[in-house]
Structure formats: structure tokens, C-alpha cells
C-alpha positions as CSV (number, residue, x, y, z in Angstrom):
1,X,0.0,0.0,0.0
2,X,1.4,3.5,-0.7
3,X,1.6,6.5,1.6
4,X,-0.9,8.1,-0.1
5,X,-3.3,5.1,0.1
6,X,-2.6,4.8,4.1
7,X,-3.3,8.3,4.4
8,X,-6.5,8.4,2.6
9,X,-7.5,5.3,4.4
10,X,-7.2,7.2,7.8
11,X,-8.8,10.0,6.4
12,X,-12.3,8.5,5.6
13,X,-12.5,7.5,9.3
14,X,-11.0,10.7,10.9
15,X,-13.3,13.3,12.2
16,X,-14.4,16.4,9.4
17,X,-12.0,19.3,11.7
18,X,-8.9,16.4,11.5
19,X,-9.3,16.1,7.6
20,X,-9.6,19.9,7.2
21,X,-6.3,20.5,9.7
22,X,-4.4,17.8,7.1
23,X,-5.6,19.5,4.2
24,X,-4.5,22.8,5.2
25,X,-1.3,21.0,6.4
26,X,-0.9,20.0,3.0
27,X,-1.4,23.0,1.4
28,X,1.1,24.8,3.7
29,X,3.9,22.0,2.9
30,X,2.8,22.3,-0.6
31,X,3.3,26.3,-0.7
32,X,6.6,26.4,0.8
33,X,8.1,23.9,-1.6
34,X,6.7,26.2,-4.4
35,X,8.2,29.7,-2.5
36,X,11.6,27.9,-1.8
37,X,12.2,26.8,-6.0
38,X,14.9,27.7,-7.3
39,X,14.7,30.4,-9.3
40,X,16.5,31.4,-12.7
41,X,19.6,33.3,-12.3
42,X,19.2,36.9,-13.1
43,X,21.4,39.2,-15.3
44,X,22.8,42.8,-14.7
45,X,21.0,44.3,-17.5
46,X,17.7,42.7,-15.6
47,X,18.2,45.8,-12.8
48,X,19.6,48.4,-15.1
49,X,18.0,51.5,-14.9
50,X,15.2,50.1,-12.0
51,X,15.7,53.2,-9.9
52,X,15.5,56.0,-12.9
53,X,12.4,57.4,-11.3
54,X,12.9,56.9,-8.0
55,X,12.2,59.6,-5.5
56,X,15.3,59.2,-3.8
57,X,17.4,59.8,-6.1
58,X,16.4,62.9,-7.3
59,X,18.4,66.4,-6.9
60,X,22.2,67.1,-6.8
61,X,24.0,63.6,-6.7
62,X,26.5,65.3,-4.7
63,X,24.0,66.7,-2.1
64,X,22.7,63.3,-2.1
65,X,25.8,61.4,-1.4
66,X,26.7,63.8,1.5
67,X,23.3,62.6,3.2
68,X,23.7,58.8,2.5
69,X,27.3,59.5,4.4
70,X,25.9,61.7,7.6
71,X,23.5,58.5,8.2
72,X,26.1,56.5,8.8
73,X,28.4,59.1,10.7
């Protein structure tokens, strides 16, 4: 008999809030393999240019640089 048979076999006798617990078990265990894939490796060219627009950025680079530094001093 396979796992999945053994399981399904203690299923039709467990009570309907055990079933539901295993199921969301089973969906949990079945997301996480899906988040931890591996993904596909991702070039330089993928993030060139990401922060064109980005608010941070915007105004004297120089001015800018000088408060990125005082953070940190």
C-alpha cells in the first residue's frame, strides 16, 4: 500500500475538523516547496536602470551622497 493510500484510508475514518487541519497541512507544505524553488539566475542588464524614477534619487547627486554619508556618521 502507498503513503498516499494509508493516508486516505485514515482519512475517511478521521473526524471532518482532523481532515480539514491535514488538508491545510498540505497545502502549507505544498506552498513552501513552491516559494523555496529555485529560481533562474538573473542578469545585470535585468536591474539596469530600476531606480531612474525613483524619488530618492532625485536632486544634486552630490547633495545626495553627503546625506547617505551623515547617516552612517
Amino acid at each position: 500500500m502507498t503513503t498516499a493510500e494509508i493516508v486516505y484510508e485514515k482519512l475517511k475514518s478521521a473526524p471532518p475538523a482532523l481532515a480539514r487541519e491535514v488538508l491545510d497541512f498540505l497545502e502549507f507544505l505544498e506552498a513552501r516547496r513552491v516559494a523555496s524553488a529555485p529560481r533562474e539566475p538573473r542578469s545585470f542588464d535585468d536591474f539596469f536602470g530600476a531606480l531612474k524614477e525613483s524619488k530618492l534619487f532625485e536632486g544634486d547627486p552630490v547633495d545626495i551622497q553627503r546625506k547617505l554619508r551623515d547617516e552612517w556618521a
